[in-house]
DONU-957750 format. One record per residue (C-alpha): residue number from 1; residue in three letters; x, z, y. Coordinates in nm, 4 decimals. Each point is the difference from the previous one (the first is absolute). Example, Ala and Ser with C-alpha at 12.3 -4.5 7.8 and 13.67 -1.06 7.14 Angstrom:
# residues 2
<drenlum 1 "Ala" <1.2300 0.7800 -0.4500>>
<drenlum 2 "Ser" <0.1370 -0.0660 0.3440>>
# end
This chain:
# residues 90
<drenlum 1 "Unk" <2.6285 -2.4192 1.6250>>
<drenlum 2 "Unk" <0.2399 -0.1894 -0.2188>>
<drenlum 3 "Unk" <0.4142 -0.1203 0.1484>>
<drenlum 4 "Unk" <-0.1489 -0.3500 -0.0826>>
<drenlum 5 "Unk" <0.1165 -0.2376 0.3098>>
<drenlum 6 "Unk" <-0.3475 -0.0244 0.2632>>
<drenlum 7 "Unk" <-0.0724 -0.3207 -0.0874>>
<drenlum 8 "Unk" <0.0143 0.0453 -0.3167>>
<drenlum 9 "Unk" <-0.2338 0.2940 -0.0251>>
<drenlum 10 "Unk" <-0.2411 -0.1818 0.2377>>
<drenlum 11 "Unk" <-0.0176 -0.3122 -0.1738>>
<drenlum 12 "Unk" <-0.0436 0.1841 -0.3604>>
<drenlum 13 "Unk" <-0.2507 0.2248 0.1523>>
<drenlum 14 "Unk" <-0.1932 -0.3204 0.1107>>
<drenlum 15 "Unk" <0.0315 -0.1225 -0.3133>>
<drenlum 16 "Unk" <-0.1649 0.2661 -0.1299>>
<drenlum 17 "Unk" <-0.2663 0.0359 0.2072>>
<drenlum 18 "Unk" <-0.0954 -0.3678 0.0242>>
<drenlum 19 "Unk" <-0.0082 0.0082 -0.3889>>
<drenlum 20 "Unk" <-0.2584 0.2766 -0.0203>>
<drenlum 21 "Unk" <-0.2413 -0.1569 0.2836>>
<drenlum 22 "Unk" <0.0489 -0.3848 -0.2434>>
<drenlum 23 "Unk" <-0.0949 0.2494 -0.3630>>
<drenlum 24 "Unk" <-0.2581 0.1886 0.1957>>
<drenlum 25 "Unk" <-0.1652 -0.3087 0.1785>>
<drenlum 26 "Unk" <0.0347 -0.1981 -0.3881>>
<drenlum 27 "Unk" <0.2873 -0.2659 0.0860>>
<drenlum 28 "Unk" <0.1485 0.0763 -0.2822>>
<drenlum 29 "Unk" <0.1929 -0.3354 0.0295>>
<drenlum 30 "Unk" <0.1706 0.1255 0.3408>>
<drenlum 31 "Unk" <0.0341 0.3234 -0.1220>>
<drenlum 32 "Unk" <0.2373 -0.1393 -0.2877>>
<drenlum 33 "Unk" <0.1886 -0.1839 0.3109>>
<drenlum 34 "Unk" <0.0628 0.2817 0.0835>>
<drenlum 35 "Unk" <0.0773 0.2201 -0.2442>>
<drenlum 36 "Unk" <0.3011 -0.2995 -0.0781>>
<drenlum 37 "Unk" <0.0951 0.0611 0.3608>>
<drenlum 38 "Unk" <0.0522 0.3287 -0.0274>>
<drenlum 39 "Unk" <0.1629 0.0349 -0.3189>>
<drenlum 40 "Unk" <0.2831 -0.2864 0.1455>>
<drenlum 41 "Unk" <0.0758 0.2131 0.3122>>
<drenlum 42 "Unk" <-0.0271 0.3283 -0.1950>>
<drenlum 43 "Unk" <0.2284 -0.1773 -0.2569>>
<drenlum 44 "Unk" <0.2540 -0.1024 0.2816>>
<drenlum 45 "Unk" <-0.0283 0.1856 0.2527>>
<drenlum 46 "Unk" <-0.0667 0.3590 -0.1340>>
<drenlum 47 "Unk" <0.3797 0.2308 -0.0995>>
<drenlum 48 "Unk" <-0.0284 0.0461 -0.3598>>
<drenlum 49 "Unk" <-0.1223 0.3289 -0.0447>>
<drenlum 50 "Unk" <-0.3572 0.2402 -0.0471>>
<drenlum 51 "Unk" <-0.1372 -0.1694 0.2771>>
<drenlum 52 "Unk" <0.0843 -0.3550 -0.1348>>
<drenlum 53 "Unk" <-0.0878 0.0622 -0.3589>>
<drenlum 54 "Unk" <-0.3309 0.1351 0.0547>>
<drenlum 55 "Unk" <-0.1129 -0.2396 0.2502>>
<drenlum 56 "Unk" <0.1159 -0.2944 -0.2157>>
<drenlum 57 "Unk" <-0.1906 0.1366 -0.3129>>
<drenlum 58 "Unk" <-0.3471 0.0538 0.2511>>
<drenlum 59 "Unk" <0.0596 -0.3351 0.0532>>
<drenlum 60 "Unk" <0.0192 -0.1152 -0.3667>>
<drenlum 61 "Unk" <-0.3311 0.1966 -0.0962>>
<drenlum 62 "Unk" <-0.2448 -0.1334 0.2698>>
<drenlum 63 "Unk" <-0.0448 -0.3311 -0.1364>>
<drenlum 64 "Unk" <-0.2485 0.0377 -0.2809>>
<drenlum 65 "Unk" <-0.1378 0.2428 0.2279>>
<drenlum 66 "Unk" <-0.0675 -0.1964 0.2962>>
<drenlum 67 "Unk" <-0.2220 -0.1762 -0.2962>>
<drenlum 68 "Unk" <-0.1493 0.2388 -0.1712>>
<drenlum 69 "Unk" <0.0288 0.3460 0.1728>>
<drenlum 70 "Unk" <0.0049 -0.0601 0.3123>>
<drenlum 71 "Unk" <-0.0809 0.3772 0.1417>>
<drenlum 72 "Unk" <0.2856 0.1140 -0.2586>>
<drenlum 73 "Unk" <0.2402 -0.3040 0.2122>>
<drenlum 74 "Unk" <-0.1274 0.1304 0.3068>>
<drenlum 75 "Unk" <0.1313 0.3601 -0.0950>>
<drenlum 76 "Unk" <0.3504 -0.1439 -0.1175>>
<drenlum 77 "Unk" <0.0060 -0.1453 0.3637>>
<drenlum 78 "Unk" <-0.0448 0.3092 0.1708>>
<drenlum 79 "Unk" <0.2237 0.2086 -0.2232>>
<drenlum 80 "Unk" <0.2482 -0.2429 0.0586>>
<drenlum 81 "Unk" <-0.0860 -0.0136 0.3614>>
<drenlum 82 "Unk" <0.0468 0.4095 -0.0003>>
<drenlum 83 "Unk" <0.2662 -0.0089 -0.1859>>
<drenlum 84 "Unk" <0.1820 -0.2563 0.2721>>
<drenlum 85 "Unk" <-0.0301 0.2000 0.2635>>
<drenlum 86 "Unk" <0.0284 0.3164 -0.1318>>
<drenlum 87 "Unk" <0.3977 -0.0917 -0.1687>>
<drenlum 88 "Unk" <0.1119 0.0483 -0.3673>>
<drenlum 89 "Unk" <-0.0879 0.2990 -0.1580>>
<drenlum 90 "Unk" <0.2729 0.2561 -0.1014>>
# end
């Protein structure tokens, strides 16, 4: 688990997972809702870091993905997912 703050973990990990049911269930349009939300409280509420860097750039790649590969975005979710709760690597 990452030293993120609770809350912060939970609501990224919601994030997350919410965003993979929307690409998954094709609403792409809530999907990119969501990706925006999680970007912003990656963005600002995230330490700069691993952790921060690598979330924020999953974050930048789903878009055209949620449109056009969306088994590809649903992969970048969980990866992102893993690497959330697994903590930056070494």
């Amino acid at each position: 688990m990452t030293d993120l703050p609770p809350d912060v973990h939970d609501v990224l990990t919601q994030l997350l997972d919410e965003t993979r049911e929307r690409v998954q269930a094709g609403d792409s349009e809530t999907a990119h809702e969501l990706v925006k939300t999680g970007a912003a409280v990656t963005k600002n509420e995230v330490p700069s870091g691993t952790l921060r860097a690598r979330l924020l750039h999953g974050w930048v790649e789903l878009p055209p993905l949620v449109d056009h590969d969306p088994a590809v975005a649903t992969e970048y979710l969980r990866s992102m997912r893993r690497l959330l709760d697994d903590g930056e690597p070494e």
